[in-house]
N, C-alpha and C positions, 0 to 999 in steps of 0.2 A: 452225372451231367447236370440233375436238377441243381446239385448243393452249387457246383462253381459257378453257374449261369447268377445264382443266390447273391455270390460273394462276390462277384464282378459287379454285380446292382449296387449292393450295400458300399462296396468299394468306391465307384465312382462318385456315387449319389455322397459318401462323405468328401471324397475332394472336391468335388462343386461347393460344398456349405464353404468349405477352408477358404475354397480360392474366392467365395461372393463374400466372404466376411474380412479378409485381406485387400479386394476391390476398395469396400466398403471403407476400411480403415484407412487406405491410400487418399481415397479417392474425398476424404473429411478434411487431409493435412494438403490437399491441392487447392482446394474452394476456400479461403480466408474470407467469413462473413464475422467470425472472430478474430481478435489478440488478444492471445498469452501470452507467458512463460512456457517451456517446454518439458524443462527440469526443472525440481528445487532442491534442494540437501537441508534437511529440517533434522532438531533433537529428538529422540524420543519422550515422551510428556508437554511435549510442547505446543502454543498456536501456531497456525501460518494465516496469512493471509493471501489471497490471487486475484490482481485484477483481472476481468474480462472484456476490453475495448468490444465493443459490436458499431456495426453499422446504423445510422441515423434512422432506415425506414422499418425498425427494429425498436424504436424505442416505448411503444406501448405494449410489447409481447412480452408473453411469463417465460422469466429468465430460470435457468438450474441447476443445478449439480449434480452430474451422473456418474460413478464409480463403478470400474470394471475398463480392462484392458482393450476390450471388441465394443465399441458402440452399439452394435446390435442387441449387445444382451447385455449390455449395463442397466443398473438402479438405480431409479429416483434415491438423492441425499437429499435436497434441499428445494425447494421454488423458491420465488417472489411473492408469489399468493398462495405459500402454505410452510408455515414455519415447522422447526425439526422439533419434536417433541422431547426429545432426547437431551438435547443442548450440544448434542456433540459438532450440529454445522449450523450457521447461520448465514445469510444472504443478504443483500441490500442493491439496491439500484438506483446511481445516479443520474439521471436523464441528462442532463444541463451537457455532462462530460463524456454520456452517452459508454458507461462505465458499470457494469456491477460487480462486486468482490463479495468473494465468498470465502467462510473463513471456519477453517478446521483444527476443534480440539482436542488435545486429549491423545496426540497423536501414535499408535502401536509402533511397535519397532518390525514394521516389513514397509518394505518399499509398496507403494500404494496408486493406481490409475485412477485417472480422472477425467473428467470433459465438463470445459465449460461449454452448456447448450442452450438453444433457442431453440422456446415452442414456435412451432411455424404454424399458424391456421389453414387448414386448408392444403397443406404441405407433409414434404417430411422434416422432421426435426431437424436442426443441425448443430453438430457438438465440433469441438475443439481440443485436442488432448492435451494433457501433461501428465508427468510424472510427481509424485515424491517421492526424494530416498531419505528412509530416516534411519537415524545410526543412533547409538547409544550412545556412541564418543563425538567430539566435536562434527558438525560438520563441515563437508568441505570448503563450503563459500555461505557467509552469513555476517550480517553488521550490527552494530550495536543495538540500535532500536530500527523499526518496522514501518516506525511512525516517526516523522519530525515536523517540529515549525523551525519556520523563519519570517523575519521580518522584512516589512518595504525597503528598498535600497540598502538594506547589508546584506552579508554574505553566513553560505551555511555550508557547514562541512560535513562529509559522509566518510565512513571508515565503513571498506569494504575486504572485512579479515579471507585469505584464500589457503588451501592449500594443496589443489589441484592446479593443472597447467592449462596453457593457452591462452587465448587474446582476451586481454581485459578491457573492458567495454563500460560506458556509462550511458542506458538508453532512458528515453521517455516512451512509454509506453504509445505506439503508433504515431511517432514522430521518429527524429531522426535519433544518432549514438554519437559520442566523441568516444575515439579509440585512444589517440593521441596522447602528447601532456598537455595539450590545450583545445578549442575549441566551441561551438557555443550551441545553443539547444534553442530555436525559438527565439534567436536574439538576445539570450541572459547567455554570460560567460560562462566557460566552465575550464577549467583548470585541475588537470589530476598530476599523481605521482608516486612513486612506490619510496619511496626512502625509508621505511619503516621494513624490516624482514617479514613478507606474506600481508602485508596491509597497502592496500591498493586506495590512496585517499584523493577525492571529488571534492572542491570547492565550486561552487556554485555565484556567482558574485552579480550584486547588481538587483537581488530579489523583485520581482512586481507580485499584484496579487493574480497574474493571471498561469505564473508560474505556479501556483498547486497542484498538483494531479499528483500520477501516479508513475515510478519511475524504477529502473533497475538495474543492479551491479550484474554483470557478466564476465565470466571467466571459462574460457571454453563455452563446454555445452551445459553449461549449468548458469542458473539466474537464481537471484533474490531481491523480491519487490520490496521496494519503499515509497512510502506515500509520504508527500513533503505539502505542508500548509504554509499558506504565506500569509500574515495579518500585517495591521497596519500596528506598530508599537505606540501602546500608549506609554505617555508620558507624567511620571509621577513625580510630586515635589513632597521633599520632605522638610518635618515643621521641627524646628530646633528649639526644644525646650524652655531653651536659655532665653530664647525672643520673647516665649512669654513672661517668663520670670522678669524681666527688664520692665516689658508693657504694661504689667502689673505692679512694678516699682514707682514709674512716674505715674501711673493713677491714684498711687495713694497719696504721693506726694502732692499732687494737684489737690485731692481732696482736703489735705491738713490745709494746705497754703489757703482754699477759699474758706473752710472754715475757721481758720487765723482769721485772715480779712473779716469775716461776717461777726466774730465775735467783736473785732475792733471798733469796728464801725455800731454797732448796736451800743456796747459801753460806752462811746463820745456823744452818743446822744443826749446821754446823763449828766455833761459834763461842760 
């Protein structure tokens, strides 16, 4: 009687942890004080990057990186106010865009959890999950670079290779998405198309500078961020050779022609 009384204890007392750590995980992806990504599909050996959108009255708090599937028992990867000694993760914080990205090298080949988190003073923490699945072989949705510029008033293209199913998407991270083949983000145009097999391509047209942030291809339930800079293009002239070549002909010519003249003139004095 003792031992079952034992194992009905242990029994429930472990379904209460299951079911407050399930709570717990529910109840992180109901409260958006973060935006992420939710999935990514990364190479193995390779970077990623993720941005983490938070809320405004959030922006002097130590932002971080927590790895582990249950938030309750996940590790510290990285802060704002304590770099990874390792190299394997680094952090940064944009206030202005109210934005930190966090960015993991080096990547193993198993699929890997995460949360982007905010210290809360005074509080409990709050984290954000995402996945990585990382494969040896291509993955399923990924573009050519991670990073782009563009410039004031042209236009920039994005190649977003796929090759999983479902609705393809082009968002800006806590703004709106054009699903469409047209559409606009912010007031800048944006125009996609599939006419390539498994490449899902985004023109973007009309650039400002206030169009930089941070932005992403969606295909189903999988995303990949790209962060798009927009400067102003300078404008460079180039000096053709030849121009000097010439500029330097009639200088010398000038110079025989006065000292002609200057020899002439001094000889008729004599004379």
């Amino acid at each position: 009687m003792f031992i079952k009384t034992v194992f009905y204890i242990f029994f429930f007392t472990l379904l209460s942890v299951l079911l407050y750590v399930q709570v717990v995980h529910i109840s992180h992806s109901l409260v958006l004080l973060i935006t992420t990504v939710s999935k990514v599909s990364v190479k193995a050996g390779k970077s990623i990057s993720i941005p983490c959108l938070y809320e405004s009255q959030y922006k002097n708090h130590v932002k971080y990186l927590c790895e582990g599937y249950d938030w309750t028992f996940c590790r510290y990867a990285v802060k704002t106010n304590e770099a990874d000694p390792s190299g394997k993760y680094s952090i940064s914080d944009d206030k202005k865009q109210n934005i930190f990205t966090v960015t993991i090298n080096q990547l193993a080949h198993k699929n890997t959890d995460y949360w982007c988190a905010l210290d809360i003073t005074n509080g409990q923490d709050y984290g954000q999950y995402f996945q990585l699945s990382v494969t040896r072989g291509t993955p399923s949705l990924y573009v050519d670079h991670q990073r782009m510029k563009g410039y004031i008033g042209e236009s920039i293209t994005i190649r977003c290779h796929h090759s999983n199913s479902g609705e393809m998407k082009w968002c800006r991270i806590g703004r709106s998405c054009v699903t469409g083949s047209s559409g606009s983000i912010d007031g800048t145009t944006v125009t996609a198309h599939m006419r390539d097999p498994n490449v899902f391509t985004v023109t973007m047209s009309g650039l400002r500078s206030k169009d930089s942030g941070w932005y992403w291809c969606a295909k189903g339930d999988i995303q990949i961020p790209v962060y798009l800079t927009v400067t102003q293009k300078l404008i460079t002239t180039s000096f053709d050779p030849r121009i000097l070549i010439i500029l330097l002909s009639v200088l010398i010519w000038i110079v025989i022609v006065v000292l002609f003249i200057w020899f002439i003139l001094r000889h008729s004095k004599y004379y």
